[in-house]
C-alpha positions in Angstrom: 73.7 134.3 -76.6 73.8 136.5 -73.7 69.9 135.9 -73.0 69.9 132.4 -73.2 72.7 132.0 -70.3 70.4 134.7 -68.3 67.3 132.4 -69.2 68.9 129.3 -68.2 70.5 130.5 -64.9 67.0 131.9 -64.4 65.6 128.4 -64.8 68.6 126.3 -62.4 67.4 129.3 -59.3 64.0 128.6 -59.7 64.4 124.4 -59.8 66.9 125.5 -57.1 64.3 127.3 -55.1 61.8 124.7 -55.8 64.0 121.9 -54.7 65.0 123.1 -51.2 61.8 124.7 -50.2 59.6 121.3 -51.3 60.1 120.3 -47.3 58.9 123.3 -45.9 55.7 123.5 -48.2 52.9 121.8 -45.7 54.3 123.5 -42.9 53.9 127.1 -44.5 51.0 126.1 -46.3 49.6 125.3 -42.1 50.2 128.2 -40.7 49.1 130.5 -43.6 46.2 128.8 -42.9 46.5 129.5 -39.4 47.3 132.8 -39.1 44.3 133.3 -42.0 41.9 131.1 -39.6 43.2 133.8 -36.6 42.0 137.0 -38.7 39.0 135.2 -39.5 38.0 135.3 -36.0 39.0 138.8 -35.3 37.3 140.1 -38.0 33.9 138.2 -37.0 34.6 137.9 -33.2 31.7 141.2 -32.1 29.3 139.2 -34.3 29.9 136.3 -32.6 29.6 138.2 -29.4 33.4 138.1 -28.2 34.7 141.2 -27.2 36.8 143.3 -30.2 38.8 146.0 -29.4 39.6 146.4 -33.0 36.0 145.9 -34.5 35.7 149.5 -35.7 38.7 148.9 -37.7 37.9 145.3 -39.2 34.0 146.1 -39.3 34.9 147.1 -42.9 36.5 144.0 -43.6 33.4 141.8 -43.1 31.9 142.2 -46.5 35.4 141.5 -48.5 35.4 137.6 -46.5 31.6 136.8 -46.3 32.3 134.5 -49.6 35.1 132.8 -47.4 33.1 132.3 -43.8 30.9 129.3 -45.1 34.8 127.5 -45.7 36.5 129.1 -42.2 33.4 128.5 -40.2 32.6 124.6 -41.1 36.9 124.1 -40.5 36.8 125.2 -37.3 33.9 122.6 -36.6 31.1 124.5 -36.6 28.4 122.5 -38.4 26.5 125.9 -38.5 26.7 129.0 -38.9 27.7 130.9 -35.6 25.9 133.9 -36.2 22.3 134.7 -35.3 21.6 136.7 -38.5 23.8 135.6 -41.2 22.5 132.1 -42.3 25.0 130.8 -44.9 24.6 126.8 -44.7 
């Protein structure tokens, strides 16, 4: 008996939850996007020839996104790839 209450109240938080945070989806949905747009660029800025002062640290990094820089790249209107040697499109 004890575990179906549990379940339930379970179940009414997380329609709770749901319910009050359906607003705020787009918004947090845009700026994860954002802020993942913004690392994007700082981990690719020294091959795109913009000064890093953190590229030995995020140099490491660049293999773990190539998969995701066709989708970042063509987003932030770049028809093309930006960088000399990589040729994604």
């Amino acid at each position: 008996m004890g575990n179906r209450i549990m379940g339930a109240l379970r179940r009414l938080n997380e329609l709770g939850n749901q319910y009050y945070n359906a607003p705020y989806r787009a918004a947090i949905a845009r700026a994860k996007r954002d802020e993942e747009d913004l690392f994007m660029l700082l981990v690719f800025s020294e091959m795109m020839g913009i000064p890093n002062p953190a590229a030995w640290s995020t140099l490491e990094l660049q293999p773990l996104l190539m998969d995701r820089f066709h989708e970042w790249h063509t987003r932030m209107g770049m028809e093309r790839s930006p960088l000399d040697h990589f040729r994604c499109c």
